[in-house]
C-alpha positions as CSV (number, residue, x, y, z in Angstrom):
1,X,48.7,26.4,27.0
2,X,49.2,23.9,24.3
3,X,51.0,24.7,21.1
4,X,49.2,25.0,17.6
5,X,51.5,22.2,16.6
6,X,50.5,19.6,19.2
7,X,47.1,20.3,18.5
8,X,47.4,19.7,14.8
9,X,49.2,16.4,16.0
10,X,47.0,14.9,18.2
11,X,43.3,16.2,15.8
12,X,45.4,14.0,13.0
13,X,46.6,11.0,15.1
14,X,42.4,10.8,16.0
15,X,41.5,11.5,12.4
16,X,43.7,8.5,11.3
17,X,42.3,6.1,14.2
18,X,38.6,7.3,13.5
19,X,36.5,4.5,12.5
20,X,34.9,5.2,8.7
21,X,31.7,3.8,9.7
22,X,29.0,6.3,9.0
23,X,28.1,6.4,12.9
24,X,31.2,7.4,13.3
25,X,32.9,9.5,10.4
26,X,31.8,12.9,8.2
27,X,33.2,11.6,5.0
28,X,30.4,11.5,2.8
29,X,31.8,8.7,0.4
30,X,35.2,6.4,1.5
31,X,35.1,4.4,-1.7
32,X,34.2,0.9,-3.2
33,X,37.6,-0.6,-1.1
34,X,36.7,1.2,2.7
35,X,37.5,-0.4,5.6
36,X,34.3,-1.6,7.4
37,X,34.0,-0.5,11.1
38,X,36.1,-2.3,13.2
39,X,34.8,-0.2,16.6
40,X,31.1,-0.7,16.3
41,X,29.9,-4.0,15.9
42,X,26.2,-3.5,15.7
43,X,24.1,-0.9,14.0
44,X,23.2,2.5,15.0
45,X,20.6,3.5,13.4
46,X,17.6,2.2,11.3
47,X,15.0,2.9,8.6
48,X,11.3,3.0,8.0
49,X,9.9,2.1,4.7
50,X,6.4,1.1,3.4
51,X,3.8,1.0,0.4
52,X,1.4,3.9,0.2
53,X,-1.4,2.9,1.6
54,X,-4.9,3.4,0.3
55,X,-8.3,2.4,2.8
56,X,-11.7,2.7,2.6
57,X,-14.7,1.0,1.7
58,X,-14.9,0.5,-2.1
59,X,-11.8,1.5,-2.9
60,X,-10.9,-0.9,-5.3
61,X,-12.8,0.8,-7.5
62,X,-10.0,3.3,-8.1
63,X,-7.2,1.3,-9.5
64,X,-8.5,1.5,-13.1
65,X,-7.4,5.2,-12.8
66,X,-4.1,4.6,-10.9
67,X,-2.8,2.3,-13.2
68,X,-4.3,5.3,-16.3
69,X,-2.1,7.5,-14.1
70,X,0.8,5.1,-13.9
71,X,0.9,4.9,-17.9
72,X,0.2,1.5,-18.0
73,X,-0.7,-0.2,-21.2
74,X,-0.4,-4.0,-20.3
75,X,-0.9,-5.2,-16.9
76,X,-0.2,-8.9,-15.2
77,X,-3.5,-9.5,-12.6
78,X,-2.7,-12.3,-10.5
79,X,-4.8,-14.2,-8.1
80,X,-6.1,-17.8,-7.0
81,X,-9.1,-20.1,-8.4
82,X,-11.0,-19.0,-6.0
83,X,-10.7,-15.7,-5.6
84,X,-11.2,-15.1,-9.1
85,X,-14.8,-15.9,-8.8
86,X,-15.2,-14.3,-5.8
87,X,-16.3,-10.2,-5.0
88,X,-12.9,-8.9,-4.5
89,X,-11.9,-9.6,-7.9
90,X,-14.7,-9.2,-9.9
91,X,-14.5,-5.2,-8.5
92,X,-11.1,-4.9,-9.6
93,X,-11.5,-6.4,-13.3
94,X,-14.3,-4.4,-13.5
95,X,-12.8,-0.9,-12.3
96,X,-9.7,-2.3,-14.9
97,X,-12.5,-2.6,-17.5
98,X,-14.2,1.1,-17.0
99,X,-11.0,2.6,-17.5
100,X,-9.5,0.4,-20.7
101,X,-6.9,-1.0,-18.9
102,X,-5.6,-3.9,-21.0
103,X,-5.0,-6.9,-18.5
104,X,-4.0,-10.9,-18.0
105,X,-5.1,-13.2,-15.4
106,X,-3.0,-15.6,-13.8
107,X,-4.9,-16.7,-11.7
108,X,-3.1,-20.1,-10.9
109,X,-1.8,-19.0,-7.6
110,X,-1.1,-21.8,-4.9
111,X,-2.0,-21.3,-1.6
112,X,1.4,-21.2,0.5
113,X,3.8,-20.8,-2.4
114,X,6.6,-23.1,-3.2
115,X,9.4,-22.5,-5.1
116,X,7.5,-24.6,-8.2
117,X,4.3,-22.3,-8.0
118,X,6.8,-19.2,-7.7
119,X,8.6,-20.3,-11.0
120,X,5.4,-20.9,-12.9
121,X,3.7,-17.8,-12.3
122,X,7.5,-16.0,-13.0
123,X,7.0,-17.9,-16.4
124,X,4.0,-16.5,-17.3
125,X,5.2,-12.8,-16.7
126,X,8.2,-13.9,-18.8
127,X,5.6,-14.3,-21.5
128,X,4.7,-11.0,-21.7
129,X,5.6,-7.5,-21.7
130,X,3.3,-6.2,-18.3
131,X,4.0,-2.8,-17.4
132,X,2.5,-3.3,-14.0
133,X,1.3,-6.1,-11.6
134,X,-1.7,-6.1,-10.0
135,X,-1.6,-8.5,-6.6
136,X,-5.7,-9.6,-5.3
137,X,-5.8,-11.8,-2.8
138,X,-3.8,-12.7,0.3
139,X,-0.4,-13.0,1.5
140,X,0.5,-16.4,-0.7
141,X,-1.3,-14.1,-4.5
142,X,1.1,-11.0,-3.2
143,X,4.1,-12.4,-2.4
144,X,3.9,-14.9,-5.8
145,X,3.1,-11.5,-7.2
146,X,6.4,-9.8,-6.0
147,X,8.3,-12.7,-7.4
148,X,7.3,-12.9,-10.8
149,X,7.7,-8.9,-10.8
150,X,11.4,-9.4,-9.8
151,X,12.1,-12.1,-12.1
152,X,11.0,-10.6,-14.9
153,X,12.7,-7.7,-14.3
154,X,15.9,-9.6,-14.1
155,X,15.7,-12.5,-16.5
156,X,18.9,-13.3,-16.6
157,X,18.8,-14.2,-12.7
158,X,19.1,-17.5,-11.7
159,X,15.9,-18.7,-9.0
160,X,18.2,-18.8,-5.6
161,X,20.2,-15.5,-6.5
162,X,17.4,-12.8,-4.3
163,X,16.7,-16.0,-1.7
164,X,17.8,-15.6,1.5
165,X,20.6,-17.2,2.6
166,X,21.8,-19.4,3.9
167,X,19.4,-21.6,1.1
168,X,19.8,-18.8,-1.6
169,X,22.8,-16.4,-2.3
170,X,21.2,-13.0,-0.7
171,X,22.1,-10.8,-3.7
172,X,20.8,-7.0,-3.1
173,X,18.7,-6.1,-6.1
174,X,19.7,-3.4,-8.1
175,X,17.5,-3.1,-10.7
176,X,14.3,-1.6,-11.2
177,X,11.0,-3.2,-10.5
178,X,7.5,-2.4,-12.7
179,X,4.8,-1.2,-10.1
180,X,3.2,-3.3,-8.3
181,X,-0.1,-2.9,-6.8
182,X,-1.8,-4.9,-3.8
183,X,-5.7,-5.4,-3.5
184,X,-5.5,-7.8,0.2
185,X,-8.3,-10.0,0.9
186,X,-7.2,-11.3,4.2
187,X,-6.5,-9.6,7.5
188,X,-3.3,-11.3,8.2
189,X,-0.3,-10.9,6.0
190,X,0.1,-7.6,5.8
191,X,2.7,-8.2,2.7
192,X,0.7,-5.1,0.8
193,X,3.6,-3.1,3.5
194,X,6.0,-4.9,3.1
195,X,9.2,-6.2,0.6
196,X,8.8,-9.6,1.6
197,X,7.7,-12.7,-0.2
198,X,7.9,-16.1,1.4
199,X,7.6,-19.8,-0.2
200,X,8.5,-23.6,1.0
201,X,11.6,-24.3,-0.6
202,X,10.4,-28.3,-1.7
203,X,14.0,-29.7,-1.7
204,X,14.4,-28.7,2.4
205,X,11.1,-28.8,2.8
206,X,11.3,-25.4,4.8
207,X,10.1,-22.0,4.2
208,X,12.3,-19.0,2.7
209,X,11.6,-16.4,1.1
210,X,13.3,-13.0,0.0
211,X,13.4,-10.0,1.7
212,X,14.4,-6.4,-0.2
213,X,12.8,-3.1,-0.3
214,X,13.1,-3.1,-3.7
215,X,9.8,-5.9,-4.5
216,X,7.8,-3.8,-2.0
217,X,4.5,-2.5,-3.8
218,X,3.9,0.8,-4.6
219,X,0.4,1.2,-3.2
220,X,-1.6,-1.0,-0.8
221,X,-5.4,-0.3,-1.5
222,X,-6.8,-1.6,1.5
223,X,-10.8,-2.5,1.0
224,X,-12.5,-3.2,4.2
225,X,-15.3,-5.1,1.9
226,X,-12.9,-7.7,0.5
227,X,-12.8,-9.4,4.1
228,X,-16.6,-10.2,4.0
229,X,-15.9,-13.0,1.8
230,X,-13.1,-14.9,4.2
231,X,-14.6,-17.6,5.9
232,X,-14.2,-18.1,10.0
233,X,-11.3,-20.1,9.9
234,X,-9.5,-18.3,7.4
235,X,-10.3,-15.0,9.4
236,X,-9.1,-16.5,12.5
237,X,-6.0,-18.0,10.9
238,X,-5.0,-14.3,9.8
239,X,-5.7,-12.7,12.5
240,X,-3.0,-14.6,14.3
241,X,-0.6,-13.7,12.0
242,X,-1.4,-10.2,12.7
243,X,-1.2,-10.7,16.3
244,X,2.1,-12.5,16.3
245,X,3.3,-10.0,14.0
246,X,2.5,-7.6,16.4
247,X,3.7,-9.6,19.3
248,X,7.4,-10.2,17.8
249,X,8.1,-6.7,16.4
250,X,7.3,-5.4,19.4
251,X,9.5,-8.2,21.3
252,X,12.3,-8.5,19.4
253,X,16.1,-7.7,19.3
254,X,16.6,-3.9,19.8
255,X,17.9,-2.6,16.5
256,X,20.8,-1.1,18.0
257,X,22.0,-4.9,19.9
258,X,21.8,-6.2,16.2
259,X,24.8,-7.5,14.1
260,X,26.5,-6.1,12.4
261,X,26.7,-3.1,11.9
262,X,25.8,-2.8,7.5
263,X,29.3,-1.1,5.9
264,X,26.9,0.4,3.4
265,X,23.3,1.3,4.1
266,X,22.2,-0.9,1.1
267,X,23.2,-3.9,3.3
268,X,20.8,-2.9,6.5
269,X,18.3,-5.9,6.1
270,X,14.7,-5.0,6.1
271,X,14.5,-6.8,9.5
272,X,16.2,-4.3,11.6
273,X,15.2,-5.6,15.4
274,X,12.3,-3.7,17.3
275,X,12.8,0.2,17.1
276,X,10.8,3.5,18.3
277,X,8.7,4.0,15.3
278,X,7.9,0.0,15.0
279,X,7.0,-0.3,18.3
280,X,4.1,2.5,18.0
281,X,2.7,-0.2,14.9
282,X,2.4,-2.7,17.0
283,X,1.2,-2.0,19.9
284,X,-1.4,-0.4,17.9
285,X,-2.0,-3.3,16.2
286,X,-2.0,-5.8,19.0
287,X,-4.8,-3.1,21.0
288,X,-6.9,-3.4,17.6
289,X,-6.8,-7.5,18.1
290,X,-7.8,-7.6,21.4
291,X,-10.7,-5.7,20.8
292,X,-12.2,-6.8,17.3
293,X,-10.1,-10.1,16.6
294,X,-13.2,-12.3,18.4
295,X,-15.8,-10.4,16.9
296,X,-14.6,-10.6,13.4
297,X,-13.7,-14.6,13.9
298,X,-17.5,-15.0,15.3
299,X,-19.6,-12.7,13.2
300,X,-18.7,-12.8,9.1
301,X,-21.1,-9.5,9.0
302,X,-19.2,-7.4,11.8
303,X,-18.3,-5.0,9.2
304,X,-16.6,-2.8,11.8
305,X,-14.7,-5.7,13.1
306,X,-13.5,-7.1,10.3
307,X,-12.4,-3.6,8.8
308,X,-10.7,-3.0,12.2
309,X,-8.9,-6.4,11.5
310,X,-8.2,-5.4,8.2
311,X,-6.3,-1.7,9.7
312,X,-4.7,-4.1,12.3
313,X,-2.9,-6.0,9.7
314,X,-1.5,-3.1,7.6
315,X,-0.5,-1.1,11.5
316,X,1.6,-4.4,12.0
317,X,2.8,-4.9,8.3
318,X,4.1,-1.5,8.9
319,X,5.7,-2.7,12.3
320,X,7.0,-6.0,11.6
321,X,8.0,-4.7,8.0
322,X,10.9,-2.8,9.3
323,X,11.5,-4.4,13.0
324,X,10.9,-8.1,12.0
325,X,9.7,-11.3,13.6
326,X,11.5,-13.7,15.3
327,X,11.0,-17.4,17.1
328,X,7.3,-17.9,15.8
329,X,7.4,-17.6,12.7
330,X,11.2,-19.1,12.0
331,X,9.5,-21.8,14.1
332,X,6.3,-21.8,11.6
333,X,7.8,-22.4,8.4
334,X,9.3,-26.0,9.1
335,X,5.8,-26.5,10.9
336,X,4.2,-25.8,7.3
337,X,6.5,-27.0,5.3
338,X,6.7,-30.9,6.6
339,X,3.0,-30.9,6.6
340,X,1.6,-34.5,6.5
341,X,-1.7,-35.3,6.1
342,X,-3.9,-32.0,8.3
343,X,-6.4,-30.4,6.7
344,X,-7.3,-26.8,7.3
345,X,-11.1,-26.1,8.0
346,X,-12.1,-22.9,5.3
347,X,-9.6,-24.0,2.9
348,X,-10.3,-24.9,-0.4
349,X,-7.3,-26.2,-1.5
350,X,-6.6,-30.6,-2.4
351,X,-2.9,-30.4,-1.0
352,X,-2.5,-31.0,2.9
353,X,-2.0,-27.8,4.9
354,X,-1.7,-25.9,7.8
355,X,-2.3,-22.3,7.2
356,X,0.5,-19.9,8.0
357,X,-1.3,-17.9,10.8
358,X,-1.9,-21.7,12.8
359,X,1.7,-22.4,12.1
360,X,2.7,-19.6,13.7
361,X,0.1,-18.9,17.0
362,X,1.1,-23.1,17.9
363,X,4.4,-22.5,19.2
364,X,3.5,-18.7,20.9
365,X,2.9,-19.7,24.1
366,X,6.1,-21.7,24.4
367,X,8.4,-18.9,22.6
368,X,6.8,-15.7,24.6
369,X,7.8,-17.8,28.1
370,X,11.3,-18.5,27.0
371,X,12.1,-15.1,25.9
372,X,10.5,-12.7,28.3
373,X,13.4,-12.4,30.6
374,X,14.8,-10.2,28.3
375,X,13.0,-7.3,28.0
376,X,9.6,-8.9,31.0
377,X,8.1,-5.1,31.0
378,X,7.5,-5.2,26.9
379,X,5.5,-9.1,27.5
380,X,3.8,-8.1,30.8
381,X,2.3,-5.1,28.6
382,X,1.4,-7.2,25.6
383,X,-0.1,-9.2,28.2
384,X,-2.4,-6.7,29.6
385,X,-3.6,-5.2,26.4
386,X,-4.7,-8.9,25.7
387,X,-6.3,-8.8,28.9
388,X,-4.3,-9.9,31.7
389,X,-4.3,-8.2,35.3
390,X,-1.0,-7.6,35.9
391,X,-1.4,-5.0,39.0
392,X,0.5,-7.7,41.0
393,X,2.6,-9.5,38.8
394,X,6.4,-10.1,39.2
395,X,8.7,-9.0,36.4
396,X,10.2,-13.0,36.7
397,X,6.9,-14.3,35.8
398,X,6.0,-12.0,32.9
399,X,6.5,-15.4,30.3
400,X,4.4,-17.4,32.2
401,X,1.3,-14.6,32.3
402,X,1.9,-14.1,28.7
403,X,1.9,-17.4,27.8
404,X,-1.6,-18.1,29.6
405,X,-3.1,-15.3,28.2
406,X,-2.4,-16.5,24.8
407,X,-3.5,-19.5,25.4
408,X,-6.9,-18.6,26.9
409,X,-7.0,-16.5,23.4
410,X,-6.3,-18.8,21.5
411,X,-8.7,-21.7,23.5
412,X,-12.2,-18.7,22.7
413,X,-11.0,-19.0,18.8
414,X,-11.0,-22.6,18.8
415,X,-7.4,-22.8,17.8
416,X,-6.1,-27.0,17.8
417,X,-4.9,-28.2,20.6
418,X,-1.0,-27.8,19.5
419,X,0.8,-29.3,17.3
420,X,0.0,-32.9,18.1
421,X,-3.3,-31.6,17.1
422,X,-1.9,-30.9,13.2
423,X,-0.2,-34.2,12.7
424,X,3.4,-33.8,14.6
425,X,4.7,-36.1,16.9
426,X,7.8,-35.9,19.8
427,X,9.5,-37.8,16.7
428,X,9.1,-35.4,14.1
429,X,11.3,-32.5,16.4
430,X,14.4,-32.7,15.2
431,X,13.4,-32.5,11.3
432,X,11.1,-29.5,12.9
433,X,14.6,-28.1,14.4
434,X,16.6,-29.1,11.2
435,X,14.0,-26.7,9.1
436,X,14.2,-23.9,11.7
437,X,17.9,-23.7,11.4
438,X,17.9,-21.7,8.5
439,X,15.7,-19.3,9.1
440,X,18.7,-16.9,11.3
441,X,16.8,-13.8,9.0
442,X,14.4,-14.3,11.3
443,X,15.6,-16.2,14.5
444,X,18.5,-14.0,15.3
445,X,16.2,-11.4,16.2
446,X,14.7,-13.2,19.0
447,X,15.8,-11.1,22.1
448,X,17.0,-14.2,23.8
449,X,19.7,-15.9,22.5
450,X,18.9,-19.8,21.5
451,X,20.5,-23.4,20.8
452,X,18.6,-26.2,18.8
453,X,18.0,-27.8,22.4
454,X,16.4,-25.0,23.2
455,X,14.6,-25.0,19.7
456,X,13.5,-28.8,20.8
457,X,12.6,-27.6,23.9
458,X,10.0,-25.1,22.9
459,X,8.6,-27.4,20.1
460,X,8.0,-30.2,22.4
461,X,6.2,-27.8,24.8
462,X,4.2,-26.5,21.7
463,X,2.7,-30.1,21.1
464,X,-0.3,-29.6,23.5
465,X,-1.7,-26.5,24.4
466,X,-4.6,-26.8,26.7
């Protein structure tokens, strides 16, 4: 039998080569100078977070009284030009009204945010003393929104100090936000879940954004009547958001395979790679697409589609808010932001664009093909809730039968023929490479590692569809 001695000995010789990570150790606290974990590289565990969320028909109606609740004596409403004369606004302002809620309107919002329209509506909360935000309108009013909240909160912050690196310096925020609430109009972005706001940085001419739990909103009131007033193109254009929000999450790095592992839990990133509790989200949301996504695009009056598509987004907000995206959309914001000359049918707007949701669906077909040979049952089952008979199917061709099934989806909503279609060219891929770089938030979670050969690869395949 062993002595007491040598079992002290040996239980302190393991205590002493324990690693301090909190997947590995019982301390409670190691202190500011800890060593980080130098057994586990990636993480072991991961977090779900999201806004309240608030649905029904004619529930905007309400947020007079939650901002009476909240305290609130001086609110900041921001939207676009024109949104502000549209339904979804005039029931907020009114419900503000009832309830003597003193307000602003900034309604100067640019559709797909740069880092200029971010710093002038962050000016004009600078100018005041708001005790709240109020965010109506879709993904480009809430995430402008979540900016000027932040900044004004921190006004001694310089622009690029929250932006994700590698363009901005990443900083966590520490300090509190004032409560933000979302009104969406659109069934796309789902940024009423999310802490996420994303702009084209003009002097890369690629998309960032910044990403913290902190600049999530507080409540999401989610009013299915909003989406009546979104034309066909704009509703088609979010709905592919939603489903490639869906499609990603579900797809992407497993949380557990990501790096590294955070040495304090206020460095996990809100992008955590797909996990248990995301992946029910999305698969939701990608079931609710395929049924109600071509119903809402070709009938403006399906009210039960387009509420559907309206649940759909938040289900993948939800999913994608704490799993992340990956290949499409890191692909998608160079695609955006060296936009030439394409204008978007539905769009009211005098500047050249291609709507996020486009941006994103062009290069699906291509990305889902390359990286379905690492995890081929996840894409053969997205396949098949979008349709596909896959009763026969090989696990080696899972890319290739997700790939057509998007693109026979994407051919029934009219969707241009790639992006040739939008303006690009075989010339313009290596600035499109250049701008996807930096998006390693986003790109690192694709399940399949990737070059920028690879990356040229799947944009030149993305230039014609059909």
């Amino acid at each position: 039998m062993v002595g007491r001695d040598r079992v002290v000995q040996l239980l302190r010789q393991l205590e002493r080569a324990a690693c301090r990570c909190p997947a590995h150790s019982n301390a409670v606290h190691q202190g500011v100078g800890a060593a980080t974990c130098t057994v586990r590289k990636t993480d072991y565990a991961f977090e779900m977070a999201s806004s309240n969320i608030r649905y029904g028909e004619g529930v905007s109606r309400e947020i007079g009284m939650d901002l009476q609740n909240l305290g609130a004596r001086n609110v900041c409403l921001m939207t676009d030009k024109n949104l502000s004369r549209l339904p979804p606004v005039q029931a907020v302002l009114e419900s503000l009204a009832t309830h003597g809620v003193k307000f602003k309107v900034y309604d100067s919002v640019r559709v797909e945010p740069t880092d200029t329209s971010f710093k002038d509506a962050i000016s004009f909360a600078k100018c005041d003393s708001f005790d709240a935000f109020v965010a109506v309108g879709g993904g480009s009013v809430i995430d402008t929104c979540k900016a000027a909240n932040l900044y004004m909160c921190h006004p001694d912050a310089d622009f690029l100090d929250f932006v994700n690196a590698p363009i901005g310096k990443g900083k966590p925020i520490t300090g509190a936000l004032k409560p933000l609430i979302a009104v969406p109009t659109t069934a796309g972005t789902g940024s009423e879940t999310t802490g996420v706001a994303i702009f084209d940085y003009e002097p890369l001419k690629a998309k960032t954004g910044i990403a913290s739990r902190a600049i999530r909103p507080i409540l999401g009131i989610v009013d299915p009547l909003h989406t009546l007033s979104m034309p066909e193109r704009v509703a088609a254009n979010s709905g592919f958001d939603v489903l490639c929000h869906a499609l990603e999450s579900y797809t992407a790095l497993p949380y557990d395979q990501r790096s590294p592992c955070p040495p304090n839990p206020i460095s996990r990133p809100a992008y955590q790679g797909s996990n248990p509790i995301s992946d029910v989200w999305s698969l939701h949301a990608l079931r609710v697409v395929a049924k109600y996504m071509k119903r809402s695009v070709q009938d403006p009056g399906d009210l039960e589609a387009r509420s559907s598509m309206h649940l759909a987004s938040v289900f993948a907000g939800i999913g994608f808010g704490n799993a992340g995206v990956h290949l499409c959309h890191g692909m998608s914001y160079p695609i955006a932001g060296n936009v030439k000359t394409h204008s978007a049918k539905g769009y009211s707007v005098e500047h050249p664009l291609v709507p996020h949701g486009l941006s994103v669906v062009l290069t699906a077909p291509a990305v889902f093909n390359f990286t379905a040979p690492m995890c081929p049952q996840r894409h053969l089952e997205a396949a098949e809730i979008l349709g596909a008979d896959i009763r026969r199917v090989k696990q080696e061709d899972a890319g290739a039968i997700l790939a057509d099934t998007l693109r026979h989806f994407m051919y029934d909503l009219q969707v241009e023929d790639g992006l040739g279609a939008v303006g690009y060219s075989r010339e313009d891929v290596p600035a499109l490479v250049k701008g996807t770089v930096p998006q390693e938030r986003v790109t690192k979670l694709s399940p399949r590692a990737h070059t920028e050969d690879d990356l040229s690869q799947l944009f030149e395949a993305s230039m014609k569809l059909y």
